[in-house]
C-alpha positions as CSV (number, residue, x, y, z in Angstrom):
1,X,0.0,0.0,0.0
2,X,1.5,3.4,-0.9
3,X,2.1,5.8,1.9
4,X,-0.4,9.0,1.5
5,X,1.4,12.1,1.1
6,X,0.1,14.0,3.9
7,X,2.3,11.2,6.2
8,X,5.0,11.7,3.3
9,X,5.0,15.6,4.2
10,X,4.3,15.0,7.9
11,X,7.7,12.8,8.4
12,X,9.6,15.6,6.0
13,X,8.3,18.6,8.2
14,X,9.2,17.0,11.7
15,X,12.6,15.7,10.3
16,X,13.8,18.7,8.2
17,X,12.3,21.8,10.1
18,X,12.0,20.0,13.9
19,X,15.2,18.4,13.5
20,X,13.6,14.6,14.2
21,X,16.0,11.8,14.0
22,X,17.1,10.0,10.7
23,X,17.3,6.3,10.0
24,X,21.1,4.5,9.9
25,X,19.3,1.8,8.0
26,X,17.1,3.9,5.4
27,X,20.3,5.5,4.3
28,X,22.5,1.9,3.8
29,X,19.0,1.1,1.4
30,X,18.5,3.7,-0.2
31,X,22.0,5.6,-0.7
32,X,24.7,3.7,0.1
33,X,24.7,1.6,-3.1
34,X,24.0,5.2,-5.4
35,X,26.6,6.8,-3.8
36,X,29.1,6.7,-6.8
37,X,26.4,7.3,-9.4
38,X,25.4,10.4,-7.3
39,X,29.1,11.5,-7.3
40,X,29.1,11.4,-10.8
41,X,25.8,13.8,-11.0
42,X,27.3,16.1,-8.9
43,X,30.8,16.1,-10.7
44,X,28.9,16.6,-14.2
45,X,26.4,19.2,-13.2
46,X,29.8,21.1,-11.9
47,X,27.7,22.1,-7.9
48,X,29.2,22.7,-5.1
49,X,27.3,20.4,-3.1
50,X,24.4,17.5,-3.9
51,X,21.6,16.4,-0.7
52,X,18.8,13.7,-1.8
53,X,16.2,13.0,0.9
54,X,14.0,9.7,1.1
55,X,11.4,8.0,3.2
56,X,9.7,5.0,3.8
57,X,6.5,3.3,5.5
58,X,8.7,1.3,8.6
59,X,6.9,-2.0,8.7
60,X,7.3,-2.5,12.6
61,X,7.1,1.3,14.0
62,X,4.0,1.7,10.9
63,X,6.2,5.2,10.9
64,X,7.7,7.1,7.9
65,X,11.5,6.8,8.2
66,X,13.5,9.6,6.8
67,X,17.2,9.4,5.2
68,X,19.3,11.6,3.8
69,X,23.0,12.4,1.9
70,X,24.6,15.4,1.4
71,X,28.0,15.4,-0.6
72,X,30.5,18.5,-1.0
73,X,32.4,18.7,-4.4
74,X,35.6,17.3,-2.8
75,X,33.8,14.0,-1.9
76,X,33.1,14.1,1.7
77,X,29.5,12.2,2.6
78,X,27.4,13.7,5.5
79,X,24.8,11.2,6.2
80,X,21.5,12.1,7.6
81,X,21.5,14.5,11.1
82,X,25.1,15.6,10.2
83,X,23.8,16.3,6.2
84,X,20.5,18.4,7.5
85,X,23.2,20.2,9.5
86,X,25.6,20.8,6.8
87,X,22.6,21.7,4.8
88,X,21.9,24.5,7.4
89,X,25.5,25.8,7.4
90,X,25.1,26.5,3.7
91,X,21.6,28.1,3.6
92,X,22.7,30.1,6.9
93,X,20.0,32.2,7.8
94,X,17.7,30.9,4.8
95,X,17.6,26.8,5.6
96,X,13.9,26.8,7.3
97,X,12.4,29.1,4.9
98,X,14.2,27.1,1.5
99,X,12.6,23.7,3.3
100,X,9.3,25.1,3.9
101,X,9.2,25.8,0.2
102,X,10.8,22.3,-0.8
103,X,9.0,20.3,0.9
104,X,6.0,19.9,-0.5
105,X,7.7,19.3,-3.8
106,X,9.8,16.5,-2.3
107,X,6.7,14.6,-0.7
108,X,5.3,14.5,-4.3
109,X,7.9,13.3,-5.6
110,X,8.7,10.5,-3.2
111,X,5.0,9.3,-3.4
112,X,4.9,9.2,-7.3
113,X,8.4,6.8,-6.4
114,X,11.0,9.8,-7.4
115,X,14.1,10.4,-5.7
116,X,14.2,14.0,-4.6
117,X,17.8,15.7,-4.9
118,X,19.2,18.8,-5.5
119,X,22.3,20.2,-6.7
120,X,24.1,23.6,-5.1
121,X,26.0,26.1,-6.3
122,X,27.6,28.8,-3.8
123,X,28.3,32.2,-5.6
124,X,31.1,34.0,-4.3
């Protein structure tokens, strides 16, 4: 059964903007095994950094888990809390309003089976 976007959006809001913990687990699944391919995007697209978020239904908890990678142009991995918090370092003073505004466009995504991830460039 798929998960119905309001608790797709619900799990985003309390882990993105309420800083609600992040599953080890998820992350192995979903990213671990992408991680070179996701490299390679950011590489190409020539950003700064790259963050993809992801959720899913937790059969035992009946909870949405929430994962999620950030990678800087040099290579270094943040993986889930310690990504958001990167995240926030480079938005500064702008993270919670950028993530009210995102979102709703990554809970669409991840229910119509997407990936949501975003490349960054920092202007100087």
């Amino acid at each position: 059964m798929k998960t119905p976007l309001t608790d797709i959006k619900k799990a985003l809001e309390n882990t993105l903007l309420n800083d609600g913990p992040m599953e080890q687990l998820l992350y192995e699944y979903e990213f671990e095994e992408i991680l070179p391919e996701l490299v390679e995007t950011l590489s190409e697209d020539k950003d700064d950094y790259l963050y993809a978020i992801t959720t899913h239904k937790n059969d035992i908890t009946g909870t949405e888990d929430t994962a999620m990678v950030l990678i800087t142009a040099t290579g270094e991995t943040h993986i889930n809390e310690l990504a958001r918090d990167k995240l926030k370092e480079i938005w500064d003073g702008a993270y919670i309003r950028n993530m009210k505004q995102l979102i709703p466009d990554y809970a669409k995504q991840l229910h119509e089976g997407d990936l949501p991830m975003n490349g960054l460039k920092i202007v100087h």
